[in-house]
N, C-alpha and C positions, 0 to 999 in steps of 0.2 A: 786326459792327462798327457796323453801322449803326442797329442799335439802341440801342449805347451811345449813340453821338451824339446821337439824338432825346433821351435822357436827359437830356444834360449840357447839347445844347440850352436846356430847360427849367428846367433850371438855374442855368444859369449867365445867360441873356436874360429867364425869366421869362415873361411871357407875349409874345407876339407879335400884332400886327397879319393876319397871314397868314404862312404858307409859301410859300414858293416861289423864284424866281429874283428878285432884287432887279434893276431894268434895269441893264444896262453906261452907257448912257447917261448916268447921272443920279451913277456911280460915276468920270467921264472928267473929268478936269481937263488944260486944254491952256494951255502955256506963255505967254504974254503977251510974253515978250522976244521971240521968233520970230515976230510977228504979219507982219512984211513977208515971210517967208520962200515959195517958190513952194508951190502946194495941194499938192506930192507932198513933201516935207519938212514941210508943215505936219500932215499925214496919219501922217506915218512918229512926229513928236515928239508928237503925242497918243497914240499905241500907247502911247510909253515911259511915258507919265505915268496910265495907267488903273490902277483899281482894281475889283479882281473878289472879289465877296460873294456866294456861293451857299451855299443850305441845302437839303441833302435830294438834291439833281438834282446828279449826277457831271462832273466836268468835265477837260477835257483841252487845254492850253496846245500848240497847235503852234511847232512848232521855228522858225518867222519871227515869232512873236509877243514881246511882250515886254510885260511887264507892272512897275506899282509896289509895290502889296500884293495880296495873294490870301490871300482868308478863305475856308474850304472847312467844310461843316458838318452831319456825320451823311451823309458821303458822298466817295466814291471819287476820284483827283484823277491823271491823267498828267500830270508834266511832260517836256514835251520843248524849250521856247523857256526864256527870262531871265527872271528876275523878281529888279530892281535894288535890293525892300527885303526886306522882311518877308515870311513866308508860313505862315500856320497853317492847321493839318487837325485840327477834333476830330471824331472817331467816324470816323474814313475812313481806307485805306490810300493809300499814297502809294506810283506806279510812275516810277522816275528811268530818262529817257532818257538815253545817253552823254553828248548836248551838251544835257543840264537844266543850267541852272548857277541858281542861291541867292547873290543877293552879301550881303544880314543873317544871318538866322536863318529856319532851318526846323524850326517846332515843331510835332510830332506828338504828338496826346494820345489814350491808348485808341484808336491803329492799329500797322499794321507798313510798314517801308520796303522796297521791293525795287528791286533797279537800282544804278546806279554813283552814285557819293556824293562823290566827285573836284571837283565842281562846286557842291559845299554848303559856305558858307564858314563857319556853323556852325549845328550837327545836335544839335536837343533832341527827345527820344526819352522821353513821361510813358507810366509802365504803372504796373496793380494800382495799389497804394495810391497812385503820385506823381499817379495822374491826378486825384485830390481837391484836392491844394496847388497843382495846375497851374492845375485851373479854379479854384476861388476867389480866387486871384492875380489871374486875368484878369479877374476880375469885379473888385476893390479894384483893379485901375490899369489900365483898357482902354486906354489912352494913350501906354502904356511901348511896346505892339506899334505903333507909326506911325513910332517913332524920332525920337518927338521931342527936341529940345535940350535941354540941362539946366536952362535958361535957362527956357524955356517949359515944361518940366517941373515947377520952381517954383511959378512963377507958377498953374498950374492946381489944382497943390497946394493951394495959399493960398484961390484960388477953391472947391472942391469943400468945404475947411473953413467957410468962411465961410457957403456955400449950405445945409448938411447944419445948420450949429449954429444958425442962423435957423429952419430947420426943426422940431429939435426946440424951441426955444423960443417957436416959435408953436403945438407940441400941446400943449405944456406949459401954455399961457395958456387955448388953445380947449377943451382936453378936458382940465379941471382935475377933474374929480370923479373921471372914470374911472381918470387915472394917480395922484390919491393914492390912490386904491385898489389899487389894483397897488402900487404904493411901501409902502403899508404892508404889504401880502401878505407883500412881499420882505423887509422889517425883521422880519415878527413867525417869518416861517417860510423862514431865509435855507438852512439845509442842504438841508431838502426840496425848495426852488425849483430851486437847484442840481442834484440829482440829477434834478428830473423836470425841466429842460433837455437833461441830458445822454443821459438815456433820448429826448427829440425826437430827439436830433442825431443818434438811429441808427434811431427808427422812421419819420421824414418821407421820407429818401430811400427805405427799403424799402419807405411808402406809395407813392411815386410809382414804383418799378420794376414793382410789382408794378398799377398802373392805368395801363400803359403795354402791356402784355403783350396787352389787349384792344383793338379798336377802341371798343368802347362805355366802357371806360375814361379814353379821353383826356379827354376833356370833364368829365368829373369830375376830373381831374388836374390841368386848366386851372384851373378854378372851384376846386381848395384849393391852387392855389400865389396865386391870386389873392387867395385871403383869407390867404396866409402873409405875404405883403408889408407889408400895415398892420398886422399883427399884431406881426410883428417889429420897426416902426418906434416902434409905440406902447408897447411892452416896453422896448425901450431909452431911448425917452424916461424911462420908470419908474426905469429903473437907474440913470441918469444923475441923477436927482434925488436919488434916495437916496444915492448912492454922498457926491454934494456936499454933502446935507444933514449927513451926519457931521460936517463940519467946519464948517459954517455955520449948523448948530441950528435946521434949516430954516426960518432969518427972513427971506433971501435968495433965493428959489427960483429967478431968473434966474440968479443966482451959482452955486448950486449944481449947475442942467444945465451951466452951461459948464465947471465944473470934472470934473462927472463926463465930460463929453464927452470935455476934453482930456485924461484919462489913458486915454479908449477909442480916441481917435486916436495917442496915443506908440502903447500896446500891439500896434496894428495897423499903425503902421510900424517896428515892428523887422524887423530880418532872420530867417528861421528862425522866428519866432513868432507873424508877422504873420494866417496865415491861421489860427494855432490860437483864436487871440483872435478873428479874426474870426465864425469858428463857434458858439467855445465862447457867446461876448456874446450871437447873433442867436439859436441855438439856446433858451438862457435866457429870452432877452427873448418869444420864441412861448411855451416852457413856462409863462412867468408868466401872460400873458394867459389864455392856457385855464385855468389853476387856478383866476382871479379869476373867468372864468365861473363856470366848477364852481361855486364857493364862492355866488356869486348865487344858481344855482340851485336848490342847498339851503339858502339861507337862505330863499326863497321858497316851499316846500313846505308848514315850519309852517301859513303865514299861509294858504296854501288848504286844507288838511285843518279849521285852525278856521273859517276861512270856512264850508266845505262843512258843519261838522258842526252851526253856530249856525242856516243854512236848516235843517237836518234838525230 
């Protein structure tokens, strides 16, 4: 199991800064209204309001503990104390003591639950195929698991659209040569683009299971998901241009990202669809970029064969 989770790890975070134990310290938020309260109530009310993020290193909630959320990750997890929100285990089993109680959700992704479940007020259980729409769900709303308000839930919405469509419209400005290149790939050869996305969307993770398996393969795991990122970013930028230039004759290309944008944003918030869009988009938007290589590099071959043969 705990290989899965290094997996999904890396998938779903991407690269990371380190492994290892994130400090509790720095995860504790203590109540402000209680600030007059004596140091052994003031002690007991930061317990309640801690947040515990581990990856990799196995952890075990004692029965006087109580915690707010508990992120557990590519690794094993007893509960025996409270934990008053949330609490997610990817790649790790989960062992419930009689007095564990869960008062959100306890979501388990690619593990098994053993123990009494009396004290789970509710129990998501992602195996085989759901663990794919689990994690990329969690990746497209990391937000949803804090519980936050609908209110503020909003609001972030609005913000992450705002930040993301600035984004692509400032590659779109910066790196204007590369993405009509790519944009026009995608106009002149729209079926084949599509198919060799959808060919990524099944050999990227088997590249990455399969350079996980070694030690000496991480690191090379790391370094191609690190270059999957701008890849995928600058693909979509592509798409996004094309998709809008349809309807605007490409004489507006600001108009045109934002409009491809906003039917990649509906897409990815539907119910049910959301992470399929989200895949099929990201998966696409990598395939284009490699192709656009490719195509570089045989268009460059001519010109050094006649170079090479005009010295000769």
């Amino acid at each position: 199991m705990k290989g899965t989770g290094f997996i999904f790890l890396l998938l779903v975070f991407g690269i990371l800064p380190a492994f290892g134990q994130i400090s509790n310290s720095t995860l504790q938020v203590s109540d402000s209204e209680n600030a007059e309260e004596t140091p052994g109530e003031g002690l007991a009310q930061s317990e309640k309001t801690r947040r515990i993020f581990k990856i990799i290193n196995d952890y075990q909630l004692a029965a006087d503990e109580v915690l707010t959320t508990l992120v557990i990750i590519a690794a094993d997890v007893k509960l025996q104390g409270r934990v008053t929100g949330n609490a997610l285990v990817i790649g790790g089993d989960v062992q419930l003591s009689p007095e564990a109680q869960v008062n959100g959700t306890l979501h388990v992704i690619g593990g098994q639950i053993a123990g009494n479940t009396q004290g789970i007020a509710n129990l998501q259980v992602s195996k085989d195929w759901q663990m794919g729409p689990a994690a990329v769900r969690l990746v497209m709303y990391p937000h949803t698991f804090w519980g936050i308000s609908e209110q503020a839930n909003f609001r972030l919405t609005l913000v992450k659209f705002g930040i993301f469509l600035l984004m692509y419209l400032l590659i779109v400005a910066v790196l204007s040569q590369p993405i009509n290149e790519i944009s026009a790939l995608f106009s002149r050869r729209p079926i084949g683009s599509l198919l060799f996305g959808i060919l990524m969307l099944v050999l990227i993770p088997l590249l990455l299971t399969l350079l996980t398996l070694s030690i000496i393969g991480v690191p090379f795991m790391l370094l191609t998901l690190s270059l999957l990122v701008p890849l995928s970013i600058c693909g979509k930028a592509a798409i996004f241009l094309t998709l809008g230039s349809t309807l605007f004759s490409g004489r507006w290309r600001q108009l045109a990202v934002i409009f491809g944008y906003i039917l990649y944003f509906m897409a990815t918030s539907v119910p049910y669809i959301d992470w399929v869009a989200f895949l099929l988009v990201n998966s696409i938007a990598i395939g284009l970029c490699l192709l656009s290589g490719i195509s570089m590099i045989r268009s460059q071959e001519p010109r050094r064969n006649i170079s090479w043969s005009e010295r000769i």
